[in-house]
Steps between C-alpha positions, in 0.01 A plus 500: 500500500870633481749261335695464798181317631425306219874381498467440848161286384616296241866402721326343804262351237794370311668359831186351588438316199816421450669430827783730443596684779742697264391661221752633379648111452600478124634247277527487098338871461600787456637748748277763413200212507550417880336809672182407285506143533185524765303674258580269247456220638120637647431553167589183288320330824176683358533482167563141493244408753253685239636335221468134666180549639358598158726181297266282761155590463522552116753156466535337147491195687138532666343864474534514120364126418227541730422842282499334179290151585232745664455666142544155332834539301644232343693315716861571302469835599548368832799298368652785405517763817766395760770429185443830347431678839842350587728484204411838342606641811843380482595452125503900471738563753795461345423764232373707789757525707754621187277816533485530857889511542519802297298674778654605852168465639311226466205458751259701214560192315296331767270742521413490130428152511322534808273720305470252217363238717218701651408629195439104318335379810239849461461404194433151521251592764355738225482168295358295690200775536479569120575216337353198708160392534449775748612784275368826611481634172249256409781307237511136600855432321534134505775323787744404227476877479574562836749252539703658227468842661626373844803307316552828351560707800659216697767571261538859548461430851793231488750697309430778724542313807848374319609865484454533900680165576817629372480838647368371846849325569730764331351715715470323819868401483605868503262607770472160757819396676602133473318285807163701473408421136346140599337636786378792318329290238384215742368807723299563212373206408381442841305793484342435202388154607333690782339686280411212233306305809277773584406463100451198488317497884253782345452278184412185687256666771343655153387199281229677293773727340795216453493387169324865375598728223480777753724298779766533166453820407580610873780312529680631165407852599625463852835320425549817172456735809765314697739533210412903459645536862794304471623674215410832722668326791783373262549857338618633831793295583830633536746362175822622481599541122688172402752377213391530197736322261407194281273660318443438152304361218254281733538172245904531468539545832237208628691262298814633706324416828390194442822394471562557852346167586812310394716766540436594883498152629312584879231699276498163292427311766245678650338515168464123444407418902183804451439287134427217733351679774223558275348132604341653826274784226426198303393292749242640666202466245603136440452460895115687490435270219532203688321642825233600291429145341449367878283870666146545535598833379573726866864570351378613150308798591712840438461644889662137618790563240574805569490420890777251434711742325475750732611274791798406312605802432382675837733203672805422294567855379735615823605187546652432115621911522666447823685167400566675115701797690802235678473236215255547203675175331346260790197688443480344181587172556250501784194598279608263228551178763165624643289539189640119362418384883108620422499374142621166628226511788203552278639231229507227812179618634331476115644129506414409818224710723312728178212539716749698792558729194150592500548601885453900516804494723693240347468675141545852650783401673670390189442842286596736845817298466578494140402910497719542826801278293425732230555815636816384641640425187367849357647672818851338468624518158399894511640566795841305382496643165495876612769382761722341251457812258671818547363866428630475119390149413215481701209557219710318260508183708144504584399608149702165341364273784193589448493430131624178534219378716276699294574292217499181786167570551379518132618155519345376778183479297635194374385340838167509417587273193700252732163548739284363174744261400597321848259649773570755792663254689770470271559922480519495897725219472763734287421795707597334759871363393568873353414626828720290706769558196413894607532476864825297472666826215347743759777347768762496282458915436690684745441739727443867381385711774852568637666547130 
């Protein structure tokens, strides 16, 4: 195929996807960035798709527990996967993205740490054969054994996915015009939702191999795969070379940024409302606790989780992108009034009508809506922060807010002592008021998509 046809390809795929009769339409790139922005944009739509897809069927939050109880690991392994998988992908960045401004180039960043993820979840596959009770090489390692050795690569997987967070919005902001960033990420969240169904429809019309070492191993191998071909996907898009002062010794100069929360007062803000935003992450195994107590068990099984995760994200993806791209900031309060509305809901139905939380509909209901709430609040602070940045501050705002909630979420731990101490009532009650707290900072931010 000549490249006149495969430009000719990728722009009425680009107009098509997204809605852009012109595209040639650019705002907040570069000049030189505008004649590739249809490329681009069909590219990061891949990539990310990939990358989603594969973040839902091996989630810290289900996949990974389900892993470890099948080979018997003490439970405080399971304690420990969604705040490592989630703070030692942030807590990095700051020291990261030092580094990356002192390249003009940045997307082989991403690619780097694209390659660093597939290569922890092959090896945790390679684990999971050799060290578990199923071990191939006929060495029955014990599961505190293998529960160490899937911490261990959860952190290498983590930092590496920390590496890719920072580069993904450096290098969307200098490729993707203002008004298609939202819809370019809700696009592919949408997608991967799609995709994430058909899992989890396969898994539930296959009982005999749900709960199976070899339904595992599959599904770490398949999601390292999807990561290989994003960072193939990734490698080709077109980055025109950026600033690259502010470089420097990483520690000196992360001490500098972080001073930019007090210093640039909108960056402040938006800092302290995504601290708060947190509340709709938090919430969500509080609320499957609860449903839990009160179900025969039809919402425990990993095909029905993933089923509800996939609708949410096959339904609320477009619509959060599309809102994100005219006003990202409402987008945020939205999610946060939304996830406090279904944390309230379950808390009056566990006083009042437990058995309706045992309801398959009822109780699935409640999780599609506190996963759709979540993704909204995901979708609009990233979509506002790359809009508030600019092309030299970019990585350094993302890197600093990152750390900040990496740290956040380190702390958040201390919920499960509250949980002990006072019940999970009493956590849902103060996720609740820092939600509302959340969605009433998110209206107070102003606009950024016409800055």
């Amino acid at each position: 195929m000549s490249k006149e046809s495969e430009n000719d390809i990728t722009d009425r795929m680009y107009q098509f996807l997204s809605e852009d009769e012109d595209a040639r339409v650019c705002k907040d790139i570069p000049d030189e960035a505008c004649g590739e922005q249809p490329t681009a944009f069909v590219l990061h739509l891949l990539s990310l798709t990939l990358t989603k897809l594969g973040d839902s069927i091996v989630s810290a939050r289900l996949v990974l527990p389900w892993m470890l109880s099948v080979v018997g690991a003490p439970a405080f392994f399971i304690s420990m996967l969604v705040p490592l998988r989630e703070s030692l992908s942030l807590l990095p960045q700051l020291f990261v993205a030092q580094r990356m401004r002192e390249q003009p180039v940045r997307k082989w960043f991403w690619v780097a740490g694209s390659l660093g993820q597939a290569l922890a979840l092959v090896l945790m596959a390679a684990g999971f054969l050799m060290l578990s009770d199923y071990g191939l090489l006929g060495w029955q390692a014990s599961a505190t054994t293998f529960g160490w050795w899937v911490i261990g690569w959860l952190i290498v997987f983590s930092l590496s996915r920390g590496i890719c967070s920072v580069a993904s919005k450096d290098v969307l902001g200098k490729t993707i015009s203002k008004t298609r960033r939202g819809r370019l990420t809700g696009l592919a969240a949408t997608t991967a939702g799609v995709l994430t169904l058909a899992t989890a429809i396969v898994i539930i019309f296959a009982p005999e191999v749900e709960g199976s070492y070899v339904l595992f191993i599959a599904l770490l191998l398949a999601a390292a795969a999807l990561w290989l071909v994003a960072a193939v996907c990734y490698g080709r898009i077109p980055e025109t070379p950026g600033a690259t002062e502010g470089g420097g010794n990483a520690i000196t100069e992360a001490v500098k940024s972080i001073a930019l929360i007090w210093q640039d007062k909108q960056f402040g803000q938006f800092v302290a409302t995504r601290a708060l935003l947190v509340s709709s992450a938090f919430s969500i195994p509080y609320i499957v606790v609860l449903i839990q107590r009160q179900s025969a068990g039809e919402l425990t099984g990993l095909g029905g989780m993933l089923l509800a995760s996939g609708l949410a994200g096959m339904l609320a993806g477009r619509f959060w992108g599309r809102w994100s791209d005219s006003a990202s900031n409402h987008v945020m309060a939205a999610a946060a009034f939304m996830a406090s509305a279904v944390m309230a809901i379950t808390l009056l139905m566990d006083f009042t009508a437990q058995a309706w939380l045992g309801q398959v509909l009822v109780g699935g209901g409640l999780i599609f809506l506190a996963a759709v709430a979540h993704h909204g609040a995901r979708l609009g602070r990233k979509t506002y922060l790359v809009d508030m940045a600019n092309q030299e501050n970019r990585a350094q705002y993302t890197a600093v807010s990152n750390t900040v909630i990496g740290i956040l979420l380190l702390l958040g731990m201390l919920l499960g002592v509250l949980d002990e101490l006072a019940g999970t009532h009493a956590v849902l009650g103060l996720l609740i008021v820092v939600g509302v707290i959340a969605g009433v900072r998110a209206l107070t931010l102003p606009n950024v998509t016409d800055q």
